[in-house]
NUBALO-17576 format. One line per 3 residues: number of its first residue (from 1); their letters; for each residue x, y, z of N, C-alpha, C, O. Coordinates in steps of 0.1 Angstrom, whole numbers, padded with zeros to 4 digits. Atoms other than C-alpha are relative to their C-alpha. Layout:
N
NUM = a = X/Y/Z/X/Y/Z/X/Y/Z/X/Y/Z | ...
***
This chain:
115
1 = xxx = -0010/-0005/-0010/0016/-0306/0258/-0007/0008/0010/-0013/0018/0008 | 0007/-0006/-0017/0004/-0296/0293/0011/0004/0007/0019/-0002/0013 | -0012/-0006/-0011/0025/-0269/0310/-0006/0003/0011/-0018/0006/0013
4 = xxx = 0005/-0003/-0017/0025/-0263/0347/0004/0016/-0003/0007/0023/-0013 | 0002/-0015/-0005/0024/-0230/0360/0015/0007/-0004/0015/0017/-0011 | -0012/-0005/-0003/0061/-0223/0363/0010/-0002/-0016/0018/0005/-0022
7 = xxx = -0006/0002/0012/0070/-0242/0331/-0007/0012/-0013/0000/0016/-0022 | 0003/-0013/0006/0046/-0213/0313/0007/0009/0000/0012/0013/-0010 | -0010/-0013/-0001/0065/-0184/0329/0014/-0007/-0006/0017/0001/-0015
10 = xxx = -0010/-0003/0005/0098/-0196/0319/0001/-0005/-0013/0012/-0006/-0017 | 0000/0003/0015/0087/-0208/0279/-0005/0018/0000/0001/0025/-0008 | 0002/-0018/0004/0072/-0167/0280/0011/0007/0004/0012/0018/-0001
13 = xxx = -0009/-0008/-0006/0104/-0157/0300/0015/0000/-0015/0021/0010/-0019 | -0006/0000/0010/0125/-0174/0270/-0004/0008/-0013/0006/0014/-0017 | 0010/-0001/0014/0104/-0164/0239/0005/0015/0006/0016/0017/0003
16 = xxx = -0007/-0015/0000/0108/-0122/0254/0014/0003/0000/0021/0012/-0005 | -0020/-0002/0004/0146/-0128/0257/0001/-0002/-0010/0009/0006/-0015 | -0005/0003/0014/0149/-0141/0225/-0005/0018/-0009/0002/0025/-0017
19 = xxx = 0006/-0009/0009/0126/-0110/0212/0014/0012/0003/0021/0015/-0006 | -0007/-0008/-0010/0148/-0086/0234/0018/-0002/-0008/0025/0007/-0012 | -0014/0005/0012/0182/-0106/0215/-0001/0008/-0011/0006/0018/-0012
22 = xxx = 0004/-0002/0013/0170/-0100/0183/-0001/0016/-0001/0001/0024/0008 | -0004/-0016/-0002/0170/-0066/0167/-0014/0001/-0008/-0016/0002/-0020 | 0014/-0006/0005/0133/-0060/0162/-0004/0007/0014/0000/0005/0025
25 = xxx = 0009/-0008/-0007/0110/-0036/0180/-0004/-0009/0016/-0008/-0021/0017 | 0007/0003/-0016/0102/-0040/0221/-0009/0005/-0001/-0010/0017/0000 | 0014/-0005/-0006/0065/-0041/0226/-0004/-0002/0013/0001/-0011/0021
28 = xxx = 0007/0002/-0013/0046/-0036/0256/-0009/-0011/-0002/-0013/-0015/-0013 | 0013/0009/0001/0021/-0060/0266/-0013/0005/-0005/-0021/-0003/-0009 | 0012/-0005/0004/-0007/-0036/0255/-0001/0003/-0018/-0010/0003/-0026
31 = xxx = 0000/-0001/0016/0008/-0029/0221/0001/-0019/-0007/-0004/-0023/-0018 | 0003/0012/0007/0012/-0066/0214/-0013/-0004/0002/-0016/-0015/-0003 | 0015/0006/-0009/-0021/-0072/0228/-0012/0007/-0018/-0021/0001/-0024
34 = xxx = 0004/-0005/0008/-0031/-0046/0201/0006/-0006/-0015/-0003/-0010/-0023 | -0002/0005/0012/-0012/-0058/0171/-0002/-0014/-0001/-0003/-0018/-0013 | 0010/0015/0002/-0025/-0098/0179/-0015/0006/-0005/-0020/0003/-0016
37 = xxx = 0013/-0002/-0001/-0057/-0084/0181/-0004/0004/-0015/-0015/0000/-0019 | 0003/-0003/0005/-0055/-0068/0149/0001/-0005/-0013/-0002/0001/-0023 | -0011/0004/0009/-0037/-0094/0128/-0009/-0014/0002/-0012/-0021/-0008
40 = xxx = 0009/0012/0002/-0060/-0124/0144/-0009/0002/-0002/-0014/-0007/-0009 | 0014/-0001/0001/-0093/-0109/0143/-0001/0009/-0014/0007/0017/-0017 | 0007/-0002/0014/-0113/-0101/0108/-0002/0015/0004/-0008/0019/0014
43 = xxx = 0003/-0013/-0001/-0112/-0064/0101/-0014/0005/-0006/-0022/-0002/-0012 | -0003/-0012/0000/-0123/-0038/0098/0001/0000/0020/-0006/-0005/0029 | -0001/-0004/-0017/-0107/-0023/0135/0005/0017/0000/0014/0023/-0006
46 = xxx = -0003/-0013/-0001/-0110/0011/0145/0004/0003/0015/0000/-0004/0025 | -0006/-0004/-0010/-0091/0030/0171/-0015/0000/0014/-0011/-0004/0025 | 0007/0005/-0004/-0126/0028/0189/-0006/-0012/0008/-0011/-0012/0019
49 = xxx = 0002/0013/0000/-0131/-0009/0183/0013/-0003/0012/0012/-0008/0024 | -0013/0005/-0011/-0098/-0015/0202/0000/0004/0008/0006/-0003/0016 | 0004/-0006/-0014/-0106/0006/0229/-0011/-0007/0007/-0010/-0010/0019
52 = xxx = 0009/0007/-0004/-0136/-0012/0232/0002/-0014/0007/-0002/-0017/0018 | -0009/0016/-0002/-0119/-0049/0232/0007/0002/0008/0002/-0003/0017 | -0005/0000/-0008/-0095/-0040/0252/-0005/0002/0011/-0002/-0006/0020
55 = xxx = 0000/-0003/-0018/-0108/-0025/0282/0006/0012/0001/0006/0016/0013 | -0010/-0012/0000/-0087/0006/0274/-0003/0013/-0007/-0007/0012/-0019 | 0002/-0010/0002/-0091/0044/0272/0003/0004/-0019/0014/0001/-0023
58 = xxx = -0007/-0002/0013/-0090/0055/0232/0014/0009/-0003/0021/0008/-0013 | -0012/-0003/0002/-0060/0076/0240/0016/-0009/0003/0027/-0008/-0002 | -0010/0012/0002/-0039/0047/0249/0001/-0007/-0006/0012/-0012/-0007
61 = xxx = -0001/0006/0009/-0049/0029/0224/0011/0014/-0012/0023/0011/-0012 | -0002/-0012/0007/-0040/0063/0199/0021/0000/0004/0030/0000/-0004 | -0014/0001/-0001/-0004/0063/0220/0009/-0013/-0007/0019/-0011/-0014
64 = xxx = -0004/0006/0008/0004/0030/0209/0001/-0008/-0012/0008/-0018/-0015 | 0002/-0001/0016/-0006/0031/0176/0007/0011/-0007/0007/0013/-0020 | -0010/-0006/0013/0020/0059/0168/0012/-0003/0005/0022/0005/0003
67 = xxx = -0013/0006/-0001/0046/0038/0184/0003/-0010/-0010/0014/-0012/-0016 | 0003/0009/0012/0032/0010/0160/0003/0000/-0015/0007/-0008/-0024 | 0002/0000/0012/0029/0029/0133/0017/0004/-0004/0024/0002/-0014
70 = xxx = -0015/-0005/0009/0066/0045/0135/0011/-0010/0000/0022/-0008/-0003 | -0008/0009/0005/0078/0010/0136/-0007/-0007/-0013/-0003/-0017/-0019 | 0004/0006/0012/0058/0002/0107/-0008/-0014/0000/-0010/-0021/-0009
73 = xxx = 0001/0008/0003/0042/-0023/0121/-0019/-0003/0001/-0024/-0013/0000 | 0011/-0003/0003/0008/-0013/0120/-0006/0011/-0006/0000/0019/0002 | 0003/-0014/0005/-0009/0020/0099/-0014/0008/-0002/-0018/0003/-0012
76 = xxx = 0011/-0010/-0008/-0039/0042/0107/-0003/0003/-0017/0006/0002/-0026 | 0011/-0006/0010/-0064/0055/0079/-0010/0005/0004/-0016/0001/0014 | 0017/-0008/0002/-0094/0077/0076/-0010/-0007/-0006/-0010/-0008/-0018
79 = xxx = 0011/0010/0003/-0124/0056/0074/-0009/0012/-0012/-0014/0023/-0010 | 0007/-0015/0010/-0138/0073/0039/-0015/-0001/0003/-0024/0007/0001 | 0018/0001/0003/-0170/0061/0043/-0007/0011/0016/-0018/0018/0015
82 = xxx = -0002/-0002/-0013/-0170/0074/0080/0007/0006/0006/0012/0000/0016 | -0009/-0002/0000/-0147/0102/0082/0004/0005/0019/0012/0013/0024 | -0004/-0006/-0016/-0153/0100/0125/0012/-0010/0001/0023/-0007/0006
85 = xxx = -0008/0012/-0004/-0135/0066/0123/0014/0002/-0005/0017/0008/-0016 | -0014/0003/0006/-0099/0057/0122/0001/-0011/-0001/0000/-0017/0009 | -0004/0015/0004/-0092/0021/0104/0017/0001/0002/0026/0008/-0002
88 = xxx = -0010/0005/-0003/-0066/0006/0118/0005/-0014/-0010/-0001/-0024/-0014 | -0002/0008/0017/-0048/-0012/0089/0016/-0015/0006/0024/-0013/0015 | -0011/0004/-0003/-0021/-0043/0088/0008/0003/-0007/0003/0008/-0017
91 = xxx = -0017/-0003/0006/0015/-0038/0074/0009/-0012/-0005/0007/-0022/0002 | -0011/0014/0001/0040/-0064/0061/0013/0000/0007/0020/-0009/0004 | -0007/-0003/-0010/0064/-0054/0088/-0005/-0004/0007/0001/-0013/0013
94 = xxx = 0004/0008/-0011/0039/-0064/0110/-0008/-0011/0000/-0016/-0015/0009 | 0002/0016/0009/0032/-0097/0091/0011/-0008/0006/0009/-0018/0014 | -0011/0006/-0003/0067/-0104/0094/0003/0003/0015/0005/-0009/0019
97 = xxx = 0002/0000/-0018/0069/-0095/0135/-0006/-0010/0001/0000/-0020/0006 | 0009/0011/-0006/0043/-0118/0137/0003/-0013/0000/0003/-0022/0009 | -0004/0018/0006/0052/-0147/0119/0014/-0003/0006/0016/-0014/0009
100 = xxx = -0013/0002/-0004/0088/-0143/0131/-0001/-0003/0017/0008/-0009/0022 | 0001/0003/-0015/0076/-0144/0171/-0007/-0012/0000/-0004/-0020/0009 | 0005/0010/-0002/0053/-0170/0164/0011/-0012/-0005/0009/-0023/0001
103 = xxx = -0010/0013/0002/0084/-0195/0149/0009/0003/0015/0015/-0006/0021 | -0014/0002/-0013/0105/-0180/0182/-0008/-0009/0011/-0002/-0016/0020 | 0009/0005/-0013/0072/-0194/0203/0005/-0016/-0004/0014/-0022/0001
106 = xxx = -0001/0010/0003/0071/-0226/0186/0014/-0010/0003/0015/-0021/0007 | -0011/0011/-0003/0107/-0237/0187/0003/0002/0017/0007/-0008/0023 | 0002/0000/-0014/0106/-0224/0225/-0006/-0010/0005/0001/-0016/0014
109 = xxx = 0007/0007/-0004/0079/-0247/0232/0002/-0013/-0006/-0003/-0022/0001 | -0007/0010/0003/0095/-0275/0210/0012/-0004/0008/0016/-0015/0008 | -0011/0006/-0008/0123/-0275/0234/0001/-0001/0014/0009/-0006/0022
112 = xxx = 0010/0000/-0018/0102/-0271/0268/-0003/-0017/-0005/0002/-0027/-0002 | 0004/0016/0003/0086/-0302/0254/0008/-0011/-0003/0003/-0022/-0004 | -0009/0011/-0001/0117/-0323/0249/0012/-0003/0015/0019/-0012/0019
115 = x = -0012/0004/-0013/0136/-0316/0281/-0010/-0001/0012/-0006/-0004/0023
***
């Protein structure tokens, strides 16, 4: 399936309405950026590491990681081995976010591709 430009924005414009419907947590682009990042890629990720990846100051990372954590959908530790680092941990709250946006993407994009 090959989307044009416009058919992109409005399968991303559907998929945030639907999130925005639904009664789960509103992420920013930078917190979702952060909780993909932390859920696709092999841990260990420290508040550091994500600053790093991203491109972004460690206090913005640090802000929305106690937006994260007080929806449960990601949770912060003391690296014991390492007690400069903070491990950044996954959640089953933010298991379930994940898996639940990724079936809203899919049938989004199942119904871009049939009309």
């Amino acid at each position: 399936m090959e989307l044009k430009p416009l058919e992109a924005l409005k399968l991303w414009h559907d998929v945030v309405l639907d999130t925005v419907r639904r009664d789960v947590p509103d992420l920013s682009a930078r917190q979702l950026a952060i909780l993909l990042t932390v859920y696709l890629e092999s841990p260990p990720h420290t508040v550091r590491g994500l600053a790093a990846k991203l491109k972004v100051s460690k206090p913005a990372i640090t802000r929305a990681l106690d937006t994260m954590g007080q929806k449960d959908l990601l949770k912060r530790k003391r690296d014991e081995t390492d007690k400069r680092n903070v491990l950044v941990q996954r959640t089953v709250n933010g298991s379930v976010y994940l898996s639940e946006l990724a079936d809203t993407i899919i049938a989004r994009a199942q119904e871009h591709s049939s009309s």
